[in-house]
C-alpha positions in Angstrom: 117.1 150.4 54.1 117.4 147.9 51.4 120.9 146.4 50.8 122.6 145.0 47.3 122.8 140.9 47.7 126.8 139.2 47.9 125.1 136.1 48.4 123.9 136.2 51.6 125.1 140.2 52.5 123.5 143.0 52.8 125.6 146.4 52.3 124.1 149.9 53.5 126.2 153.3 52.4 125.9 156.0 54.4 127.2 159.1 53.7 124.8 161.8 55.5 126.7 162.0 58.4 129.8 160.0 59.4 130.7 158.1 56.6 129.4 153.9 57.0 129.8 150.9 55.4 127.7 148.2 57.0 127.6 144.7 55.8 124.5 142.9 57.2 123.8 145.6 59.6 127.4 145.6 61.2 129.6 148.7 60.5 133.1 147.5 58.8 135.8 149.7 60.0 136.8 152.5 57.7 139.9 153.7 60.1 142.0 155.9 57.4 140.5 159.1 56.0 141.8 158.3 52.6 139.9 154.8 52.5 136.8 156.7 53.3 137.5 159.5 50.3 137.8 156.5 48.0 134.5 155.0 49.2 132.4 158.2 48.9 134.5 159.8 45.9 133.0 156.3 44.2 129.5 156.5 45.5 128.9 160.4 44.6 129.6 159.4 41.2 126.8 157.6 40.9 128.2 155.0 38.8 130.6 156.7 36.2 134.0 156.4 35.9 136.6 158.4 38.4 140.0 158.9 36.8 142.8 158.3 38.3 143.5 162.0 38.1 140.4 162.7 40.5 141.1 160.5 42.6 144.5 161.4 43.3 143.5 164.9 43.3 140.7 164.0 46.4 143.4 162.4 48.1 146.8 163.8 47.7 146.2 167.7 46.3 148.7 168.9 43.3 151.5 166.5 44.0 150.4 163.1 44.4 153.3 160.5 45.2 155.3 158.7 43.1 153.2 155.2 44.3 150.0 156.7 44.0 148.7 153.9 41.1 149.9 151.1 43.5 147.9 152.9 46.7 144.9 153.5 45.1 144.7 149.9 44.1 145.4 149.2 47.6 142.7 151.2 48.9 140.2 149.4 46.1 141.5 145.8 47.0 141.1 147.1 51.4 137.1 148.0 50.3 136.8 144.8 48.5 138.3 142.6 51.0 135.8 144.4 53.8 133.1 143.3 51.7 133.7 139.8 50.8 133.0 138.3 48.1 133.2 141.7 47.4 131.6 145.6 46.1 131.4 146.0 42.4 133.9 148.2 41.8 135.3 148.0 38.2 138.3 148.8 36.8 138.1 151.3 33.5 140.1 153.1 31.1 142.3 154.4 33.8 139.8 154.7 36.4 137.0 153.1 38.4 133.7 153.2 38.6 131.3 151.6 41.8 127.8 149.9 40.6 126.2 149.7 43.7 123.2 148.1 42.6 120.5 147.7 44.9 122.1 148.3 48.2 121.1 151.2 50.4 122.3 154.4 50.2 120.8 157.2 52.6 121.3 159.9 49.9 119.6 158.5 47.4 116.3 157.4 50.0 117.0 161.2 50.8 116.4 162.1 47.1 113.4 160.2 46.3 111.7 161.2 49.9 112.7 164.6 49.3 110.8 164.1 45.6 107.6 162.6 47.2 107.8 165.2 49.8 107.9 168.4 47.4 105.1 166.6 45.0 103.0 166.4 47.7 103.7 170.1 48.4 102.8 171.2 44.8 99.7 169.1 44.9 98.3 171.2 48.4 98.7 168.4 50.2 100.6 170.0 53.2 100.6 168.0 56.5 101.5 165.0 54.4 104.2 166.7 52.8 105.5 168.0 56.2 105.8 164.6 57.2 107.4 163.4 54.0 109.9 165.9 54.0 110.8 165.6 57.9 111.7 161.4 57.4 114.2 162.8 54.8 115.8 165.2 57.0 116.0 162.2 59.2 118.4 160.1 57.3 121.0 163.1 58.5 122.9 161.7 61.1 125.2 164.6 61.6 127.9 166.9 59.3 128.3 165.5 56.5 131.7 164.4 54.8 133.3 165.5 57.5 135.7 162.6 58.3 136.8 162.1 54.4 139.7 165.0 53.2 139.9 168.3 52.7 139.8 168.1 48.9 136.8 166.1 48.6 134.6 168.1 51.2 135.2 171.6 49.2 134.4 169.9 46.0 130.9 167.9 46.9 129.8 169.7 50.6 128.1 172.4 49.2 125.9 170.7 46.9 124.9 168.8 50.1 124.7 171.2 52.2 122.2 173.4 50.0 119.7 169.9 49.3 119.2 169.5 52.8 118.5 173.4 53.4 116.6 173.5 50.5 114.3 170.5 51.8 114.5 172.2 55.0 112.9 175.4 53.7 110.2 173.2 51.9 109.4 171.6 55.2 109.4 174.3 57.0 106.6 175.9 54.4 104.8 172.9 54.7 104.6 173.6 58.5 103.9 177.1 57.8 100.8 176.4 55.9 99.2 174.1 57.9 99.4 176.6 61.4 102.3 175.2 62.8 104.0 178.6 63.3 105.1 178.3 66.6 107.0 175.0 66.4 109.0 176.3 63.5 109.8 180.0 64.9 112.7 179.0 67.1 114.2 176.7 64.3 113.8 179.5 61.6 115.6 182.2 64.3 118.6 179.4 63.6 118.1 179.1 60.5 118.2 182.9 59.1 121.5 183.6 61.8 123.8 181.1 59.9 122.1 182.1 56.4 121.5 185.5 56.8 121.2 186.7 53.2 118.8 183.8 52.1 115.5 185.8 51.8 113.4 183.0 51.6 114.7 182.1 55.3 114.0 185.8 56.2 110.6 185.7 54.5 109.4 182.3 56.5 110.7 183.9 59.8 108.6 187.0 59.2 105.4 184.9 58.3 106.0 182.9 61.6 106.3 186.0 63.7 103.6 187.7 62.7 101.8 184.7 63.0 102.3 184.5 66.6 101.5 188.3 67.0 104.9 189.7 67.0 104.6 192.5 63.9 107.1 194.6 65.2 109.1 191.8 65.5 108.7 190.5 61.8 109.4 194.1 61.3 112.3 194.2 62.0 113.5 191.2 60.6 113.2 192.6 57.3 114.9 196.1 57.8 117.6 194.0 59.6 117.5 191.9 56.1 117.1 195.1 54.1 120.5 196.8 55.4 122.3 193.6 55.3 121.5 192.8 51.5 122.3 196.7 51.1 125.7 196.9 52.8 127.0 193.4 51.4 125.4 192.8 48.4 124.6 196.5 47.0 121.0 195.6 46.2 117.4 195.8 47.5 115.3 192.7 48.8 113.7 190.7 45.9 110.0 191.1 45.1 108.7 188.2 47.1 110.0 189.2 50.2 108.8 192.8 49.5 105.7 191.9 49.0 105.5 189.8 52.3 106.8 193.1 54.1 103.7 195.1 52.4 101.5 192.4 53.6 103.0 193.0 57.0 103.0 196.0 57.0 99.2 196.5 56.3 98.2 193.2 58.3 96.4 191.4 55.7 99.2 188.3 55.6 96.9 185.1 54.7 95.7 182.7 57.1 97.5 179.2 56.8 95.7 177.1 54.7 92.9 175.0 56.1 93.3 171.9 54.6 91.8 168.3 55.4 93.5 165.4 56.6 95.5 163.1 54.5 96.4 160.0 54.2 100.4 159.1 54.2 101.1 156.4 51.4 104.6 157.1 51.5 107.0 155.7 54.5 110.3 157.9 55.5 112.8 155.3 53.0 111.5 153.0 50.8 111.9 149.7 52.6 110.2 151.0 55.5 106.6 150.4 55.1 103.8 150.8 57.2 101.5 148.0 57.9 98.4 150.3 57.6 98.4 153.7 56.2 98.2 156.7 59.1 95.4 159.6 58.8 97.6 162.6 59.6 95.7 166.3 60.4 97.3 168.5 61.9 98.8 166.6 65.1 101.8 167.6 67.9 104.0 164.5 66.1 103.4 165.3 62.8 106.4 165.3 60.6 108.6 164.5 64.2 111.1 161.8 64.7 110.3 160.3 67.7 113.3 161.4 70.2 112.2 160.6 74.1 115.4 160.4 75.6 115.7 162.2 79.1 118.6 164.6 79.3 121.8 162.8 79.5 124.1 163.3 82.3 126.8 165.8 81.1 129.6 164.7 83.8 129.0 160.9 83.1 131.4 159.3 84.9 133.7 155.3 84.7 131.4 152.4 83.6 133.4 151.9 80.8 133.3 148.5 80.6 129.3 148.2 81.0 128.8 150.9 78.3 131.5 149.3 75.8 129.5 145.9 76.4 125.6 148.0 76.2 127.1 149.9 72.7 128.3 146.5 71.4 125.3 144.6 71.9 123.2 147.6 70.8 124.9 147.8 67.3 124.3 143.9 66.3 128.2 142.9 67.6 126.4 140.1 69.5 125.2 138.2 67.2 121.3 136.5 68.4 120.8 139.7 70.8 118.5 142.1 70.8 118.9 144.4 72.9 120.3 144.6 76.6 119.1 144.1 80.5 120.7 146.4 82.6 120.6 145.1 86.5 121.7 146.4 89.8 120.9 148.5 93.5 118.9 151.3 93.6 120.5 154.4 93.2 123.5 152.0 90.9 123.3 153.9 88.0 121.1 152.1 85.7 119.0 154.9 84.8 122.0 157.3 83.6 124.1 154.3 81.5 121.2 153.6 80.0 120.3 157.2 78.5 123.9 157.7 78.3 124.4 154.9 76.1 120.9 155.6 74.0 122.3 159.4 73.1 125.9 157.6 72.4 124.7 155.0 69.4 121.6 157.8 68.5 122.8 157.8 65.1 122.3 154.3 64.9 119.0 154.8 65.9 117.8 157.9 63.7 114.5 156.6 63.0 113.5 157.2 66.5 114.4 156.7 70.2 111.5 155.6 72.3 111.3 155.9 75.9 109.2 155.1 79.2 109.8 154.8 82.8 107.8 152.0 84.0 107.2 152.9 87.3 104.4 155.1 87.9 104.9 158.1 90.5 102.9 156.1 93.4 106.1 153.8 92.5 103.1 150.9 90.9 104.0 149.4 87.7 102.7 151.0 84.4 100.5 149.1 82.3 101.9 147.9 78.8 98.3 148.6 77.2 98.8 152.4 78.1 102.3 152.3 77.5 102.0 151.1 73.5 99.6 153.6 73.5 101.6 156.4 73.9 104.4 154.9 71.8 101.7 154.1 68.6 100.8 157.5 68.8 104.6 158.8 68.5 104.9 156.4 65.8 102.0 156.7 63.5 101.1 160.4 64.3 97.5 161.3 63.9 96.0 158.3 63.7 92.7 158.1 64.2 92.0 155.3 67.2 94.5 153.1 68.3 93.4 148.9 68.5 91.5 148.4 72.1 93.4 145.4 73.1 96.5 144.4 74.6 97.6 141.9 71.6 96.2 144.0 68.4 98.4 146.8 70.0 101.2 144.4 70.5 101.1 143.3 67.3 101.0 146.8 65.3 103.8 148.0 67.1 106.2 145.0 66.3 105.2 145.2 63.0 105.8 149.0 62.7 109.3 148.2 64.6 109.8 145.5 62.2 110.5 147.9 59.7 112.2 150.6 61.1 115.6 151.0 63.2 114.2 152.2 66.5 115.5 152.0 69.8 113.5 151.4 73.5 114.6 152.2 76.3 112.1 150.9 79.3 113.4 152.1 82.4 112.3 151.0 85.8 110.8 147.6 85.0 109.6 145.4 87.9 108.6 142.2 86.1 108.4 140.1 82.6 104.8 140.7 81.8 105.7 144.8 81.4 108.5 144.0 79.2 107.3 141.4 76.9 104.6 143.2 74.9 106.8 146.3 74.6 110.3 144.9 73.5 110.9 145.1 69.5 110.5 142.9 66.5 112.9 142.5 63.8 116.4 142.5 63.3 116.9 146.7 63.2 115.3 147.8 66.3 117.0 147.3 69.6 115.6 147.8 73.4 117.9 148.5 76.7 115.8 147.6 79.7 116.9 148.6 83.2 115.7 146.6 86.4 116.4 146.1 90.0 115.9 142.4 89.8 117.2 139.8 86.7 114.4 138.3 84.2 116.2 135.2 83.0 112.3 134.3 81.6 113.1 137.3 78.9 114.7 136.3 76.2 117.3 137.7 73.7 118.9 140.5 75.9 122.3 140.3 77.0 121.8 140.8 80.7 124.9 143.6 82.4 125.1 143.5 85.9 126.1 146.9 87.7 128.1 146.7 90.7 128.9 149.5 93.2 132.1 151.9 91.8 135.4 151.0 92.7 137.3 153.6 94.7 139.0 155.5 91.6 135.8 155.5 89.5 133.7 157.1 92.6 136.8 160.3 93.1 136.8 160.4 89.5 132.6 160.6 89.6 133.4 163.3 92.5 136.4 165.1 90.8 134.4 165.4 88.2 131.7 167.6 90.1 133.3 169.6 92.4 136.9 170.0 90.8 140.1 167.7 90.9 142.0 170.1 92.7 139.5 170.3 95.7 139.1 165.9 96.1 143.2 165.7 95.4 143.8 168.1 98.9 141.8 166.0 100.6 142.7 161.8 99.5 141.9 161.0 102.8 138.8 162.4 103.7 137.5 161.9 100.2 138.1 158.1 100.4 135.9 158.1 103.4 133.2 159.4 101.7 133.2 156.6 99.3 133.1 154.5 101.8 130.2 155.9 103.9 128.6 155.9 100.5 128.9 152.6 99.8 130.2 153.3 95.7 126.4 153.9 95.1 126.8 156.4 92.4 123.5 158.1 93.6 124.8 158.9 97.1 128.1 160.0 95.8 126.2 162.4 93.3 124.0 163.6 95.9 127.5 164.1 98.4 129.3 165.8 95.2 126.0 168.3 94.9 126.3 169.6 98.6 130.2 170.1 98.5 129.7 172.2 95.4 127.0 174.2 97.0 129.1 174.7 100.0 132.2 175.8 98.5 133.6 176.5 102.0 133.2 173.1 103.6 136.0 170.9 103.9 135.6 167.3 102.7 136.3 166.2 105.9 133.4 168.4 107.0 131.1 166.4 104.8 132.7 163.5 106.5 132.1 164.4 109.7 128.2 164.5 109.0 128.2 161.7 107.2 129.6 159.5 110.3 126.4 160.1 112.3 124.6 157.2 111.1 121.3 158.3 112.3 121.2 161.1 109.6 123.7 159.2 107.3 120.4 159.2 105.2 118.8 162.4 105.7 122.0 163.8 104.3 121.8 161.9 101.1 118.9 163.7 99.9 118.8 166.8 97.6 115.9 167.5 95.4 114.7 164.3 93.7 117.8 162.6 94.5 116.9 160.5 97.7 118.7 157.5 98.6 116.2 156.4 101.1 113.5 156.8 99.4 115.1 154.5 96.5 116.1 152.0 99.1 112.3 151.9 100.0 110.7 151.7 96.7 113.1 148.6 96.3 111.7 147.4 99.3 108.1 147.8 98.5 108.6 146.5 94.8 108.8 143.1 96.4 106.6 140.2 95.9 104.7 139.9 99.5 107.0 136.6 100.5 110.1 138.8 100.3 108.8 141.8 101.5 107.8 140.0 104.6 110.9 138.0 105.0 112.6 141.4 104.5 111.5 143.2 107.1 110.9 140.0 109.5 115.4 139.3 109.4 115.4 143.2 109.9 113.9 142.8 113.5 116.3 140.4 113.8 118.9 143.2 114.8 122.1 141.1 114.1 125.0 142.1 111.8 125.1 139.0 110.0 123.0 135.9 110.0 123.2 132.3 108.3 120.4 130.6 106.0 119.6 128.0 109.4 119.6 131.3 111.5 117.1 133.1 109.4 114.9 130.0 109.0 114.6 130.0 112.8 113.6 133.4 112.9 111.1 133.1 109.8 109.6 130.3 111.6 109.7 128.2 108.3 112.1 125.4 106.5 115.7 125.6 105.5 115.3 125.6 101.6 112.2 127.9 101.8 114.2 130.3 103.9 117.0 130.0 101.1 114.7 130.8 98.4 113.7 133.7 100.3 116.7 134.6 101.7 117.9 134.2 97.6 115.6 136.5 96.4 116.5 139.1 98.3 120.0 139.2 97.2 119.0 139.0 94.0 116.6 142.1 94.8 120.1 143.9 96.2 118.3 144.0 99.7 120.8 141.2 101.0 124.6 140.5 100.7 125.5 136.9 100.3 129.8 135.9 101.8 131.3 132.3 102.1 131.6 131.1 105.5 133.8 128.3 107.2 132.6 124.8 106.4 130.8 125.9 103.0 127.7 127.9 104.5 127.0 131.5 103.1 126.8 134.7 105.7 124.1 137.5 105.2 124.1 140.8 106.1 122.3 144.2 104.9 124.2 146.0 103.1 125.4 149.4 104.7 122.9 151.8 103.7 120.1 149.6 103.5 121.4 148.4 107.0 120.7 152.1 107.6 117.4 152.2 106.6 116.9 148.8 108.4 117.8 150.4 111.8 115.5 153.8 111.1 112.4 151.7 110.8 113.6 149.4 114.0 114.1 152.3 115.5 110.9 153.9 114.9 109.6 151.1 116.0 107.7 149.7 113.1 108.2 147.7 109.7 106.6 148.3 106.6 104.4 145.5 105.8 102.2 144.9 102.1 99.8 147.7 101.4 102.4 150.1 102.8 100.8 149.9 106.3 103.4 150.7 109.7 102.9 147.4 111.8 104.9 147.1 115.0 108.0 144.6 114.3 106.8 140.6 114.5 
């Protein structure tokens, strides 16, 4: 959005959702309810005068106190001050008035997309004003005036309310006439629920129905309409809805309108502009948001630290960063913060979330020239080729990111040269990356490294699954399964899933299986949940070196070993066996302790140990190409 100039400040309003003041992109705290009636009170006025009366009205009801001059210059003098040098706000014939100038405010980009969008729509122009119309029902972040009092929300909610429904229905027509009757039918079966009298609603359902082949079903929707407007209202359906029922009735409902591409001159807000204007027909993103995210995990669990730090960086509270590199063991978590903190700051991101896991199923790397391709096609939808190169793509999606405040999440990543090309431009847009391994060479994201759960945050990750009551009878036992889990969230989630579907086992029966190291791993498997195969992807992600070192120390078969020890064994010199020996670790393959006389101790950590003993046992390592050798 474009923001009013204090100098060097840029200030955003935003009240189409939970009411914002940002100043340079960073929200300034608006703690007390009354501060935020103020604010919006001001900005709904759209620049005249609010009396005094008003005001106090908004704020205190019928019987405002005795200070209530003195507090409403306070509140004016708190804005001010949160907005250095200052906002414009006036003082008038016992009032004030807020001349906002050119900063942004999502209501009024709502308006004039909303205007473009309708035009469009009155000119036959249909897809294009389907699109128009959806980036204005973007800008809605939530409820609105929903955090600002009582007062205030009767008197202006309404009007709100009924210009975003009334945009809605215009998008939704614009859908309708272009064939996209089956995307809509579940949103309008919503829609006519919590407005059931609003015949246009009804009408647009029954058009969609039919559409689809379900006349009975439209049918019905209008007697169900009929006897509603009857018993409630004491009158018929109007005319237009009527008619649509005769047209039902006798099956001779129009076609939707064929109607040609078109090209998209208009961006969702005004200061988001395209870098090359996008042929849209009638494509599966027209008119969508891009919104990627995988389901989040509903019994998300500690990490309360790491997400406060990802949500910070994330909303521009680090200043220079652009987004975040999440690091840690397989099965740590990284995954689940990271979608977990993208759904958290969504609203900060309503212009689209974007999301890839890097790692094909094979567990290869995904190229970044397919990758962009999918996400150009989210973001310009309909276009008609997309550049053939790695750098012309590269370069259109920065500059489309440059623009807009989108957020990436790359999951999986296994080295610089994915993330490079695919991390954003500009100073809205903001990328989390997750990774088993640290890219120092990437620049601008605030790396968080994620350890294994402390014993309170893995019961509490437990609790949370299979009940308080049932880990509380049972402290001891339950402890031990942290333990024999290592605080890897994954194997704790996996443990948690086969208590709950064994409701008579004991924790200590879980425990008990657990113990036997040589299905230790077997048992933490369920579904796609597999801790070995996790532990084994890490292995085979490594650069042949380290993969080779790996599996040469595990045929070592000792519980710990120094750096001179594994040079011995690797047959090669001290500081190449610590390079390799350091590259492990950082890979989470190898555990690093201080020693007497300032050497450092490796050993395997527990469950990789595990998996270190299977393939020993088997007798065989996994060497490059995923080929069983016998051990050197």
């Amino acid at each position: 959005m474009s923001g009013r100039q204090y100098g060097e400040r840029r200030l955003e309003f935003r009240i189409l959702g939970p009411t914002e003041l940002l100043v340079d992109g960073v929200p300034v705290p608006l703690t007390a309810p009354k501060l935020r009636t103020v604010l919006v009170a001001l900005l709904l006025s759209r620049g005249r005068l609010v009396s005094d009366v008003s005001l106090s009205e908004l704020l205190w009801g019928p019987l405002p106190p005795a200070t209530m001059a003195a507090q409403l210059y306070t509140y004016i003098s708190r804005l001010r001050r949160s907005c250095e040098p200052g906002l414009d706000v006036r003082r008038g014939l016992r009032g004030y008035r807020l001349d906002i100038g050119t900063a942004g405010f999502d209501l009024h980009h709502f308006q004039r997309a909303a205007d473009r969008g309708r035009q469009s729509l009155r000119d036959g122009q249909y897809a294009m004003a389907a699109g128009q119309l959806a980036s204005a029902l973007s800008l809605w972040r939530g409820p609105a005036l929903a955090d600002v009092t009582e007062s205030l929300t009767a008197a202006e909610l309404p009007c709100l309310e009924e210009s975003r429904l009334s945009v809605q229905e215009d998008r939704i027509e614009a859908d309708l006439a272009v064939g996209r009757h089956a995307r809509v039918l579940t949103e309008l079966v919503g829609l006519v629920a919590e407005h059931p009298v609003r015949e246009s609603l009804r009408g647009q359902l029954m058009t969609a129905l039919y559409r689809v082949g379900r006349l009975a079903d439209a049918l019905r929707v209008y007697e169900q309409g009929r006897r509603l407007l009857k018993g409630e209202l004491g009158i018929e359906p109007g005319a237009v809805l009527r008619d649509l029922h005769r047209a039902v009735l006798l099956e001779n409902l129009p076609e939707p309108v064929s109607s040609a591409p078109v090209v998209v001159h208009a961006p969702q807000v005004e200061a988001l502009r395209p870098v090359a204007d996008a042929v849209v027909p009638d494509d599966l993103w027209g008119g969508l948001v891009p919104a990627m995210l995988p389901m989040d995990v509903g019994d998300f669990t500690g990490r309360t630290d790491e997400l406060a730090e990802t949500l910070a960086t994330l909303r521009g509270q680090r200043g220079g960063r652009r987004g975040v590199m999440l690091t840690g063991a397989a099965g740590i978590g990284k995954s689940a913060l990271a979608i977990h903190a993208g759904y958290a700051c969504r609203t900060d991101f309503s212009q689209g979330q974007l999301y890839i896991d890097l790692r094909e199923q094979d567990g290869g790397p995904k190229k970044p020239l397919e990758v962009l391709g999918g996400f150009l096609r989210a973001l310009l939808p309909g276009r008609q080729g997309l550049p053939a190169t790695l750098d012309e793509r590269v370069q259109l999606y920065r500059s489309l990111l440059a623009q807009r405040r989108v957020l990436v999440v790359l999951d999986n990543a296994s080295a610089d040269w994915q993330v490079r090309p695919l991390l954003p431009s500009g100073d809205s847009s903001r990328a989390v990356v997750t990774s088993r391994c640290p890219m120092p060479s990437v620049e601008g994201l605030h790396a968080v490294r994620l350890g294994r759960l402390d014993e309170p945050a893995a019961l509490a990750l437990l609790a949370d699954v299979v009940g308080g009551a049932r880990v509380a009878d049972e402290p001891g036992p339950a402890g031990r399964v942290v333990e024999l889990c290592d605080g890897l969230p994954l194997a704790l989630r996996v443990c948690a899933d086969r208590l709950r579907n064994h409701p008579g086992w004991r924790v200590a029966d879980l425990v008990e299986r657990l113990t036997c190291d040589e299905s230790r791993l077997d048992l933490l498997c369920e579904g796609s949940l597999d801790v070995r195969a996790r532990l084994r992807a890490g292995v085979l992600e490594l650069e042949p070196p380290s993969r080779d070192a790996f599996w040469a120390l595990a045929s070592m078969d000792a519980a710990s070993f120094t750096a001179a020890e594994a040079a011995a064994h690797l047959g090669v010199l001290p500081r190449r066996a610590q390079v390799l020996l350091d590259a492990l670790v950082d890979a989470w393959l190898l555990e690093a302790f201080p020693a007497d006389g300032g050497r450092s101790v490796h050993r395997f950590p527990p469950l990789v140990g595990l998996l270190v003993r299977e393939q020993t046992h088997q007798g065989r390592t996994e060497r490059p190409g995923g080929q069983p050798q016998p051990p050197a």
